[in-house]
C-alpha positions as CSV (number, residue, x, y, z in Angstrom):
1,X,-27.1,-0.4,10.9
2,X,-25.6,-0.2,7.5
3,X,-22.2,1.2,6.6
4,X,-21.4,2.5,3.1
5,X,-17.5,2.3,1.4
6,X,-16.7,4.1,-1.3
7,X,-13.7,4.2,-3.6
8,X,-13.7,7.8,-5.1
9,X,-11.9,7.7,-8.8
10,X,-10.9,10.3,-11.2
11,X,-13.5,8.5,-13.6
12,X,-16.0,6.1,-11.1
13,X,-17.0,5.6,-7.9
14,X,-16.6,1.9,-6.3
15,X,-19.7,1.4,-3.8
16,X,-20.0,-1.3,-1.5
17,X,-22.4,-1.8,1.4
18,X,-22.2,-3.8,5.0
19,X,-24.8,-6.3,6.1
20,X,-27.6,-5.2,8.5
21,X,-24.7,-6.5,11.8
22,X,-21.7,-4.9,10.1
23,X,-19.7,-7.9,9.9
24,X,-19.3,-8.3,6.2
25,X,-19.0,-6.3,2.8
26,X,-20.8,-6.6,-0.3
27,X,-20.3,-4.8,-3.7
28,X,-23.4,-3.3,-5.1
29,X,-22.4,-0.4,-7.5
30,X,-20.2,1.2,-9.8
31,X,-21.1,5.4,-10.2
32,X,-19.3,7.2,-13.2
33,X,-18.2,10.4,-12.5
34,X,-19.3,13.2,-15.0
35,X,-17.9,16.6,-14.8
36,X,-20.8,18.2,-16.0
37,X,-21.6,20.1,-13.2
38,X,-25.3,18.2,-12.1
39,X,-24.0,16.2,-9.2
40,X,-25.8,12.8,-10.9
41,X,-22.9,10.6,-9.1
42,X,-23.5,12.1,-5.7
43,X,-27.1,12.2,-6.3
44,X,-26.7,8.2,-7.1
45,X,-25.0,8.2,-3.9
46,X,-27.6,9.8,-1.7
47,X,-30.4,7.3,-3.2
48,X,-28.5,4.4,-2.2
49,X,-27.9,6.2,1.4
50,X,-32.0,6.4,1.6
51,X,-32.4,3.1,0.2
52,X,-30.0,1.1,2.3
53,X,-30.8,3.1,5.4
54,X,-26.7,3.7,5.6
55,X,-26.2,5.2,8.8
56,X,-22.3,5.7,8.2
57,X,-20.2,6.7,5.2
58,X,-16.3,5.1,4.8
59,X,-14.3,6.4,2.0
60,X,-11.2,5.4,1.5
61,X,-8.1,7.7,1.6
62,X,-5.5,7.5,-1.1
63,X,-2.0,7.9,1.0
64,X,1.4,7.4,-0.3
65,X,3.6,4.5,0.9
66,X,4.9,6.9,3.7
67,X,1.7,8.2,4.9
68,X,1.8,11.6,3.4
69,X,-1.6,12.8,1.3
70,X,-0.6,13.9,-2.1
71,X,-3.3,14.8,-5.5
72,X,-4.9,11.9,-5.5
73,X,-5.7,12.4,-1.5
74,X,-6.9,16.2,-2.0
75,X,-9.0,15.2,-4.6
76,X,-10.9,12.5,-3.1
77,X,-11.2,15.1,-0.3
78,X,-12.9,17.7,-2.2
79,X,-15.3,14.9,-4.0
80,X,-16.4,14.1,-0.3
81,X,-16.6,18.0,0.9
82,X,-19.5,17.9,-2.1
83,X,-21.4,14.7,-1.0
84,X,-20.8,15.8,2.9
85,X,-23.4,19.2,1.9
86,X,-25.5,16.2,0.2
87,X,-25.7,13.9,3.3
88,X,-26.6,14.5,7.5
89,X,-24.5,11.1,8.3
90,X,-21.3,10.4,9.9
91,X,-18.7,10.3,7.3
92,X,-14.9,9.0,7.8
93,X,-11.6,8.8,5.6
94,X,-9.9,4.9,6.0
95,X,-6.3,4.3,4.8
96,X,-6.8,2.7,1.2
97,X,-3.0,2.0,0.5
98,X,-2.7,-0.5,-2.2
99,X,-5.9,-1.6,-2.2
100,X,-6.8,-1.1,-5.7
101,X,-3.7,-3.4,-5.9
102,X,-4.8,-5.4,-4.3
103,X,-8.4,-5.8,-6.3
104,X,-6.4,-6.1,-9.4
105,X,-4.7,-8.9,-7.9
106,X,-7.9,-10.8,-6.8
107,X,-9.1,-10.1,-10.0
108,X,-5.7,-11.4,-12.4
109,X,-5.8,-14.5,-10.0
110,X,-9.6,-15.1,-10.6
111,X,-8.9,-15.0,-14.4
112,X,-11.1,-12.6,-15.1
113,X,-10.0,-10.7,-18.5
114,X,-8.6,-7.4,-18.8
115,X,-12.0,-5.9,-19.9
116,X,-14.3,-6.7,-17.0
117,X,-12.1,-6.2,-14.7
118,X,-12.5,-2.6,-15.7
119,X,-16.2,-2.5,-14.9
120,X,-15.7,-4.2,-11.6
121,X,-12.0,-3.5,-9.5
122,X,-13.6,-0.1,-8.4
123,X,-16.3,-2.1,-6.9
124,X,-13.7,-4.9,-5.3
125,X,-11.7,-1.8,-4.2
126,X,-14.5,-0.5,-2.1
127,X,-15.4,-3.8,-0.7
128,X,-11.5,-4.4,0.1
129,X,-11.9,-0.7,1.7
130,X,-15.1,-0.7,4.0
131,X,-14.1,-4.7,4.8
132,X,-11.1,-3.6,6.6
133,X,-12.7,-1.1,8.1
134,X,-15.1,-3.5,9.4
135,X,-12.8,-5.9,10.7
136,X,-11.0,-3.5,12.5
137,X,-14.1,-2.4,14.4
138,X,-14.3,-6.0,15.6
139,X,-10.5,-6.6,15.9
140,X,-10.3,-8.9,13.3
141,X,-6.4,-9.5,12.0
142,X,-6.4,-9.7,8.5
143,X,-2.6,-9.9,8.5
């Protein structure tokens, strides 16, 4: 049983994947986003659904510091209400507050320069995403 997390961006999509028990996440992809109407992202997306045999979809939820959903929420919501017609699995929002933050910071600390990070924090974001995720479902304190 594989779980999928994405971080849904203006510009990309971070993809990570869980292991076959659901204990740990790895990143695998980074989808840009074009606006050109042919769904090639979510298409992407789907593939990597099929070929992983995902049976569950995280994606994380852009909330402000007080819990409230503001643009950034309602547009990640209507990416997903596109790849929810695309898919027939179990898809669920997780609180991603900070998170990209928090890749950034991973990333400074690791010393990795200002250009890859680019090509990588959307993937660290969703591995930072559907990790919490899993270690919730386990219990897991990551504080």
């Amino acid at each position: 049983m594989r779980i999928l997390g994405l971080d849904v961006g203006e510009k990309r999509v971070g993809v990570a994947i869980s292991d076959e028990l659901g204990l740990t996440a790895q990143g695998i992809d980074v989808i840009e986003r074009k606006n050109d109407g042919k769904n090639k992202d979510i298409d992407r997306i789907c593939r990597i659904i099929s070929d992983y045999n995902v049976t569950k979809v995280i994606v994380g939820l852009p909330k402000n510091m007080n819990g409230t959903l503001g643009p950034s929420s309602e547009a990640v919501e209507n990416y997903t209400k596109k790849l929810q017609k695309a898919i027939s699995i179990d898809l669920e929002f997780w609180d991603e507050r900070l998170t990209t933050a928090a890749a950034e910071r991973i990333l400074i600390e690791a010393d990795v320069s200002r250009q890859k990070r680019k090509g990588v924090i959307d993937k660290l974001a969703a591995v930072l995403i559907l990790q919490s995720y899993l270690d919730s479902k386990y219990g897991v304190d990551t504080r």
